[in-house]
N, CA, C and O atoms as CSV, one atom per row, in Angstrom:
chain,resi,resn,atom,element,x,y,z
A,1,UNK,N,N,72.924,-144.351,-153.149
A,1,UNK,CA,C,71.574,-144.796,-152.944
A,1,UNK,C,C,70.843,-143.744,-152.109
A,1,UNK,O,O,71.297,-143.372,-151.028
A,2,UNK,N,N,69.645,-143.244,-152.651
A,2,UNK,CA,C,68.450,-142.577,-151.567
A,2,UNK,C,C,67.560,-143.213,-151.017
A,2,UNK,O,O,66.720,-143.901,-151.596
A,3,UNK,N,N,67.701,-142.978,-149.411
A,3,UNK,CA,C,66.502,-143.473,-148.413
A,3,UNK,C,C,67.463,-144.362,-148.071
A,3,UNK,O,O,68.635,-144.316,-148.443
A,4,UNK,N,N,66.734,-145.563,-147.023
A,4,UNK,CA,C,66.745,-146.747,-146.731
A,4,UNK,C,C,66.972,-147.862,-147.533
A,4,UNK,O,O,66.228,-147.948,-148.511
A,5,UNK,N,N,67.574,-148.497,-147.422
A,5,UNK,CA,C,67.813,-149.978,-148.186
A,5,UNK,C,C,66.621,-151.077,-147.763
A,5,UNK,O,O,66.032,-151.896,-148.468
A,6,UNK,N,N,66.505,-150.793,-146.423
A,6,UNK,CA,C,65.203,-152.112,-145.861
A,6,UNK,C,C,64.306,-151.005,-145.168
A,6,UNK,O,O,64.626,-150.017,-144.508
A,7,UNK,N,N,62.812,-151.616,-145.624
A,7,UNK,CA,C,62.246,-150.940,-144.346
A,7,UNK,C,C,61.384,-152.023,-143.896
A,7,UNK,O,O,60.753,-152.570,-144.800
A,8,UNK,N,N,61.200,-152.477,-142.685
A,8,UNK,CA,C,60.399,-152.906,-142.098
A,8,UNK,C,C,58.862,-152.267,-141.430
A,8,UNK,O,O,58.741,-151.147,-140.933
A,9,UNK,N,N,57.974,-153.102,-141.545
A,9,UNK,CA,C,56.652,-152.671,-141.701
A,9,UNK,C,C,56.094,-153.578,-140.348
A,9,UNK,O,O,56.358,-154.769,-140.188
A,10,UNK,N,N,55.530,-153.014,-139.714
A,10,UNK,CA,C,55.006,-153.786,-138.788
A,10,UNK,C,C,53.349,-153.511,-137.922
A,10,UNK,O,O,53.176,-152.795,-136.936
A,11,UNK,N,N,52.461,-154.199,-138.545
A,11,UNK,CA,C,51.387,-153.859,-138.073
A,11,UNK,C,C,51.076,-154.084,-136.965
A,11,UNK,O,O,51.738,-155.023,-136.522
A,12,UNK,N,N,50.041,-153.491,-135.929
A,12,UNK,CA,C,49.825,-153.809,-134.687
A,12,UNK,C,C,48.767,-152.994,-134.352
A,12,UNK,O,O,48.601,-151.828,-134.711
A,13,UNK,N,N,48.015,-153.708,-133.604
A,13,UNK,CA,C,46.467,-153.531,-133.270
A,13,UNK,C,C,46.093,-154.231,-131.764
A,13,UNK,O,O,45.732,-155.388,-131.549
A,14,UNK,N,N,46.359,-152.836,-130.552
A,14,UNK,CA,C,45.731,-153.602,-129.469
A,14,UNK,C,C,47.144,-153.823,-128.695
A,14,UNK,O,O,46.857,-154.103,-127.531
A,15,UNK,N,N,48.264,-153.813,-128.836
A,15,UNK,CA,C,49.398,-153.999,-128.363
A,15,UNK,C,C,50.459,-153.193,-127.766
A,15,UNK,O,O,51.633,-153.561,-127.752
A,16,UNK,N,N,50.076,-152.182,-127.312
A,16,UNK,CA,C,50.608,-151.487,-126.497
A,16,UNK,C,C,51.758,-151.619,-126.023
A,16,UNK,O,O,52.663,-151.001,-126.583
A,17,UNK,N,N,52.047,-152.406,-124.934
A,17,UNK,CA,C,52.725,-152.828,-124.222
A,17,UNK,C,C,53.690,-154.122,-124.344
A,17,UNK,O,O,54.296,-154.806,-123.519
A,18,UNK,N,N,53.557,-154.143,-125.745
A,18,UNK,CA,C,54.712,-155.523,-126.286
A,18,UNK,C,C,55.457,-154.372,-127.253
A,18,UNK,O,O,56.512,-154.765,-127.750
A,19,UNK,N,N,55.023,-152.911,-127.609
A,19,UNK,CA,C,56.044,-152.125,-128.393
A,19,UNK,C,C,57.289,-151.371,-128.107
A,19,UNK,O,O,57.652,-150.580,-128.978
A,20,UNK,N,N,57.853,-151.460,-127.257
A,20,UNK,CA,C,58.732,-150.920,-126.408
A,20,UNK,C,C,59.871,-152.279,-126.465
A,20,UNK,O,O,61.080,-152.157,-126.662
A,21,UNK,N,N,59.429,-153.056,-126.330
A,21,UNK,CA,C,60.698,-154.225,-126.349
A,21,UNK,C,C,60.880,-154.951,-128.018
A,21,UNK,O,O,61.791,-155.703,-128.364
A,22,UNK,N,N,59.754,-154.474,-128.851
A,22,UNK,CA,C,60.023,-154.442,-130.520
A,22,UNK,C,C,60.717,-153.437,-131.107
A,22,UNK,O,O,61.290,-153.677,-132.170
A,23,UNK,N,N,60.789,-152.113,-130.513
A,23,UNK,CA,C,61.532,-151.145,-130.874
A,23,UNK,C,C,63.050,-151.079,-130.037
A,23,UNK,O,O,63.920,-150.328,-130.477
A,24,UNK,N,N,63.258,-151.753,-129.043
A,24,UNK,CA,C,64.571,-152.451,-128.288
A,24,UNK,C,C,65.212,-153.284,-129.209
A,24,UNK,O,O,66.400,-153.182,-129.514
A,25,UNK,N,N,64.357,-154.184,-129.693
A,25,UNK,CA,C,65.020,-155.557,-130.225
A,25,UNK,C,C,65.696,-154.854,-131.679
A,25,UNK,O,O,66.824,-155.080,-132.118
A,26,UNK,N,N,64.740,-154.015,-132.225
A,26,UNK,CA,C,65.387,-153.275,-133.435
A,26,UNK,C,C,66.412,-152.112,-133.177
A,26,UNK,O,O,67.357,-151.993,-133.957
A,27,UNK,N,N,66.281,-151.334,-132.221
A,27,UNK,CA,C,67.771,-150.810,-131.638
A,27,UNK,C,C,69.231,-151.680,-132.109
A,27,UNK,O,O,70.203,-151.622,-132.863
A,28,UNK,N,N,68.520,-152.581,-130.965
A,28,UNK,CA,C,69.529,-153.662,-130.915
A,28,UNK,C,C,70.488,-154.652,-132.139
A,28,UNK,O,O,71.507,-155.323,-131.975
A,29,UNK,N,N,69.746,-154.420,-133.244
A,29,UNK,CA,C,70.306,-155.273,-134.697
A,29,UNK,C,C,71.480,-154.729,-135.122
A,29,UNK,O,O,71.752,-153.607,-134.695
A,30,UNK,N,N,72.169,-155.219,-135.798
A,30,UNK,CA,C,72.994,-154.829,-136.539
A,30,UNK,C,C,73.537,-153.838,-137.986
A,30,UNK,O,O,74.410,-153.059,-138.368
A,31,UNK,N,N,72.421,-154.474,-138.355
A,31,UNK,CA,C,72.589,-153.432,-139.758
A,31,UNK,C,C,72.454,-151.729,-139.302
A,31,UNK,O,O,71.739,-151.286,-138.403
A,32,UNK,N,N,73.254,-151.045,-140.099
A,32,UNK,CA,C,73.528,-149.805,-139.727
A,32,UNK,C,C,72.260,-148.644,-139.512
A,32,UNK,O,O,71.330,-148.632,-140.318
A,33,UNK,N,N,72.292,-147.938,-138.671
A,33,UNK,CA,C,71.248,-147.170,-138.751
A,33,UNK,C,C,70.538,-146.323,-139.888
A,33,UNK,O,O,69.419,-145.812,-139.949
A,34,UNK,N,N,71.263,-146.354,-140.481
A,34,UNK,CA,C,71.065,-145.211,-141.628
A,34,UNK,C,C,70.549,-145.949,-142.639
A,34,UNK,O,O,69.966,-145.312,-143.517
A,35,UNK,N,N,70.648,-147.836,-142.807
A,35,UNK,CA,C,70.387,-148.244,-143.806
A,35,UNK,C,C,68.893,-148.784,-143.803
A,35,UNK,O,O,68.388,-149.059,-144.891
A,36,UNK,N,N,68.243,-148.930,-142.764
A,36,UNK,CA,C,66.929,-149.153,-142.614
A,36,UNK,C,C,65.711,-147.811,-141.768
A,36,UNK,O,O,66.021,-146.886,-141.018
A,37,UNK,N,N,64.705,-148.109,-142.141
A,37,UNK,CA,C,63.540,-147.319,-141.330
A,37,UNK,C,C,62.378,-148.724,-140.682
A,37,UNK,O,O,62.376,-149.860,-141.157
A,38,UNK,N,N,61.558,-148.289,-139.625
A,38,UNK,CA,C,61.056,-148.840,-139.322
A,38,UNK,C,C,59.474,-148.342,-139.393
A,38,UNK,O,O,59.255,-147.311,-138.758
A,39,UNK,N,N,58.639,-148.779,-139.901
A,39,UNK,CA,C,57.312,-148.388,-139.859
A,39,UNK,C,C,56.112,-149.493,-138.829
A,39,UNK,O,O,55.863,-150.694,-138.935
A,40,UNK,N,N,55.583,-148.433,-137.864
A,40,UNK,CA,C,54.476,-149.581,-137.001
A,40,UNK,C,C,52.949,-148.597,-137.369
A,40,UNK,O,O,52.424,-147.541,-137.017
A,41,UNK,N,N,52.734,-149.591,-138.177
A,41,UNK,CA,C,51.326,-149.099,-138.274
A,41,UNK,C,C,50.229,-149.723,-137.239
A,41,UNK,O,O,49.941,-150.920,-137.240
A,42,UNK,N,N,49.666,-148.782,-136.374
A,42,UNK,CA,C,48.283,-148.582,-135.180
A,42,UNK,C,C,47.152,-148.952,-136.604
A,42,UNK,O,O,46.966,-148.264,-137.608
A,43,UNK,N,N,46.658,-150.012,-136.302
A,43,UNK,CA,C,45.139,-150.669,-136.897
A,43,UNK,C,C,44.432,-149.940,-136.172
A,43,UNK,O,O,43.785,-150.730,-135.484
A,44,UNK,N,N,44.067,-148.594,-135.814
A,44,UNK,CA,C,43.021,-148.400,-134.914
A,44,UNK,C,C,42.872,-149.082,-133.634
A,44,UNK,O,O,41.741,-149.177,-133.157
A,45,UNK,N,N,43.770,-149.515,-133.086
A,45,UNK,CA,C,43.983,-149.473,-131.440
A,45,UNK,C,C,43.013,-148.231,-130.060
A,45,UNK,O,O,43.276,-147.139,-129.557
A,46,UNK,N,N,41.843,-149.260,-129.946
A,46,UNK,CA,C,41.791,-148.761,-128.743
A,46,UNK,C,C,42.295,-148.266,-127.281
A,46,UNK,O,O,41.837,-147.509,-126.426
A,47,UNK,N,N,43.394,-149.016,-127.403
A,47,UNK,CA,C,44.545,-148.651,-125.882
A,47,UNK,C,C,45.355,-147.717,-126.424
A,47,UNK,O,O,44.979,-147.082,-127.409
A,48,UNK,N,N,46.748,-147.483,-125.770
A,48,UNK,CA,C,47.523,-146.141,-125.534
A,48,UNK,C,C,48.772,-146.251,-126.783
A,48,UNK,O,O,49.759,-145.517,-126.746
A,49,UNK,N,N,48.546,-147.319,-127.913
A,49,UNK,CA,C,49.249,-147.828,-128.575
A,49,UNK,C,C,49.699,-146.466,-129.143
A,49,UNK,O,O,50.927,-146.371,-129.153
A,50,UNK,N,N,48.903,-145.145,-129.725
A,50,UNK,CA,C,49.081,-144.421,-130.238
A,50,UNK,C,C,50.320,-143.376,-129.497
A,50,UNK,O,O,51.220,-142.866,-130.165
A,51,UNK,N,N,50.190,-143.218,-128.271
A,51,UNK,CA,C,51.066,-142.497,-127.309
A,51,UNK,C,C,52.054,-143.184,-127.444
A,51,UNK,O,O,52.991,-142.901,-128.192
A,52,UNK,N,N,51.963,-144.319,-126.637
A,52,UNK,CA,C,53.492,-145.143,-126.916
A,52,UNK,C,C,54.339,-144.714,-128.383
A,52,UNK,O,O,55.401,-144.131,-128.599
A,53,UNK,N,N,53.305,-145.312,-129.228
A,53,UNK,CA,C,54.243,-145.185,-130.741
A,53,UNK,C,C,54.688,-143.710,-130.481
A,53,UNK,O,O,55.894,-143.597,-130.257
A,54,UNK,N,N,53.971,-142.581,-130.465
A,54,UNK,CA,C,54.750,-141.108,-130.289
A,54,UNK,C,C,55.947,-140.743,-129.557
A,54,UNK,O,O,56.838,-139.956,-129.877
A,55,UNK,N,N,55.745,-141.793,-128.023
A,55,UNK,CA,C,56.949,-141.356,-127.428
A,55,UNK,C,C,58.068,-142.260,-127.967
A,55,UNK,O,O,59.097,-141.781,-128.443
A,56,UNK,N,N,57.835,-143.615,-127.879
A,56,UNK,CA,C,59.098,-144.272,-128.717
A,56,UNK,C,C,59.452,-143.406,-129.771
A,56,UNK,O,O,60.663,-143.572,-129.628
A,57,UNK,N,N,59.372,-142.555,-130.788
A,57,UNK,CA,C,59.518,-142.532,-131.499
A,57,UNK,C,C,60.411,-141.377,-131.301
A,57,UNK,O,O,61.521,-141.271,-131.824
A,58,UNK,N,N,59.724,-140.302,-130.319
A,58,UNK,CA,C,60.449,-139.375,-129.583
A,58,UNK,C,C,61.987,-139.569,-129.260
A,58,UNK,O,O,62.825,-138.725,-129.576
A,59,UNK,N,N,62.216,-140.461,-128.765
A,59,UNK,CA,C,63.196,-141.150,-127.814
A,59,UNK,C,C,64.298,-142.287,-128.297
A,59,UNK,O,O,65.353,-142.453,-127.685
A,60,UNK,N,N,63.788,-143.337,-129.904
A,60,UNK,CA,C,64.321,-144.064,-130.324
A,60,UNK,C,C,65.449,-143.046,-131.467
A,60,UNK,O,O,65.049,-142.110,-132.160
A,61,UNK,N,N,67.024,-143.597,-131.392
A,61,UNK,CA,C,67.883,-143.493,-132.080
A,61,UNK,C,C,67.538,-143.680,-133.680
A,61,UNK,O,O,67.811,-142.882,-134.577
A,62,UNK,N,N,66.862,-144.952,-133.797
A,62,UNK,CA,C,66.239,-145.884,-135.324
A,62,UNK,C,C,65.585,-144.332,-135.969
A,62,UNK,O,O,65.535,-143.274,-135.341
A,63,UNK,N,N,65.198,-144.526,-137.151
A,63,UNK,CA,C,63.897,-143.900,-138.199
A,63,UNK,C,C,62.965,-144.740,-137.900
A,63,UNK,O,O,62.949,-145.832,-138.469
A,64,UNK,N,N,61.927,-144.380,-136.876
A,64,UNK,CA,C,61.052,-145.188,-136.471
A,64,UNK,C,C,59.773,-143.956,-137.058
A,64,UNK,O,O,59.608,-142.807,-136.648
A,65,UNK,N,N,59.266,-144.449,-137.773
A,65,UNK,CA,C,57.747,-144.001,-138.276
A,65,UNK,C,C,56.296,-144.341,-137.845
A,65,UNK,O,O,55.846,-145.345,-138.398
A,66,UNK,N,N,55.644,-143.843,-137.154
A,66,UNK,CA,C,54.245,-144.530,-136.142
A,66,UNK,C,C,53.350,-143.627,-137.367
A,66,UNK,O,O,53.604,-142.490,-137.765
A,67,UNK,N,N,52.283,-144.499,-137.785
A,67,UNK,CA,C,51.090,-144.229,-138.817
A,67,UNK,C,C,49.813,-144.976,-138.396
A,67,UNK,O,O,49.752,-146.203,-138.464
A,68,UNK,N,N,48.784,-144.206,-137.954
A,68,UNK,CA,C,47.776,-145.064,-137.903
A,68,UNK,C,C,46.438,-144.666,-138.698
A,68,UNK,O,O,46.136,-143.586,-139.206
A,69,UNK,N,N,45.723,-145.894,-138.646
A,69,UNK,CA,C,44.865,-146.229,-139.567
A,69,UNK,C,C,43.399,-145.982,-138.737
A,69,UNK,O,O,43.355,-146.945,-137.971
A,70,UNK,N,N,42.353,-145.281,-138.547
A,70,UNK,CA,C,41.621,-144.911,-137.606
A,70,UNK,C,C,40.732,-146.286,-137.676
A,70,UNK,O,O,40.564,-147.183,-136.850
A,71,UNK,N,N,40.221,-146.077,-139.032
A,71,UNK,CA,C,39.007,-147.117,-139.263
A,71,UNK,C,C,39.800,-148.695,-139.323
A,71,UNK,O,O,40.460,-149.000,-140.316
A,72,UNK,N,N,39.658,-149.570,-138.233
A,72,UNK,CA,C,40.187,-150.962,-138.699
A,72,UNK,C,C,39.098,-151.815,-139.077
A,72,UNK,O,O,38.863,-152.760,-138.324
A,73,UNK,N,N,38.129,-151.609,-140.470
A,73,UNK,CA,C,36.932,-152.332,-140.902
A,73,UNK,C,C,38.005,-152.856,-142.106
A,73,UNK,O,O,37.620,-153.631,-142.981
């Protein structure tokens, strides 16, 4: 099989500071690393959501993917 088997998608807008213990909790699962990716898509977040997602992403073990969306109309 190529890629990931699961990927999880997770939107977020404005939440900063609840992403650090969502990217913990997914550390934390079971299924093997290699068999999932994680995607958090930034709705255009005014706060530091964008930094965070960069450094988690820096720093997380997972395939963690940060994508954001500028315009949230």
């Amino acid at each position: 099989m190529s890629g990931p088997a699961v990927s999880v998608v997770v939107p977020t807008f404005g939440r900063a500071d609840r992403l650090p213990r969502l990217v913990a909790a997914l550390e934390a699962q079971t299924l093997a690393r290699d068999l999932f990716e994680v995607i958090i898509v930034d709705n255009g977040s005014s706060d530091d959501t964008s930094s965070v997602l960069a450094e988690l992403a820096a720093n997380t073990p997972i395939d963690l993917r940060p994508l954001r969306i500028e315009d949230n109309a």
